[in-house]
C-alpha positions, 0 to 999 in steps of 0.5 A: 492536492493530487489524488492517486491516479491510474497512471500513478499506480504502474501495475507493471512496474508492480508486478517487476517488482512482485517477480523480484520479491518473489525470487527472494522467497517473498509471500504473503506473511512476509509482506504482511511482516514487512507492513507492519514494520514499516507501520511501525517506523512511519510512526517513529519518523512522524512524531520525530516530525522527519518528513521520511515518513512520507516515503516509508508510507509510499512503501507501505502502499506499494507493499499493499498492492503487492499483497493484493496482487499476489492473493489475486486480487484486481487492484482497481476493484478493492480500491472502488470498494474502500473508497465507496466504504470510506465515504459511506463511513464519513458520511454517515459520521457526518 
């Protein structure tokens, strides 16, 4: 199993992409909107067993990142945060 590494995440290409949704009049109520539907479609495609899902959940990461980067949030530094956060919670489940 590969983990999501540095390399994986291209910030530039990220940031093309924010600049792109952005001259479409994309915020972050938007992408929030724009979550939730994929949300609901990853279900959808999930209990049909259509393997799709994988790349609508790929969108949903990258609209994720998009959110965070348009609040001005540091990428890295939530991720060290919610990985720390998960394995404090499945530890103390354990």
């Amino acid at each position: 199993m590969k983990f999501i590494t540095k390399k994986m995440i291209e910030k530039d290409k990220i940031k093309q992409i924010l600049k792109l949704s952005r001259k479409l009049g994309t915020d972050s109520n938007k992408l929030i909107d724009m979550m939730k539907r994929h949300t609901h479609e990853i279900k959808e495609l999930y209990d049909s067993k259509n393997n799709h899902f994988a790349v609508e959940t790929g969108d949903l990461i990258i609209l994720s990142l998009q959110l965070l980067m348009i609040e001005g949030y540091s990428i890295e530094e939530i991720m060290g945060k919610c990985y720390d956060r998960f394995d404090k919670k499945f530890n103390d489940a354990v």
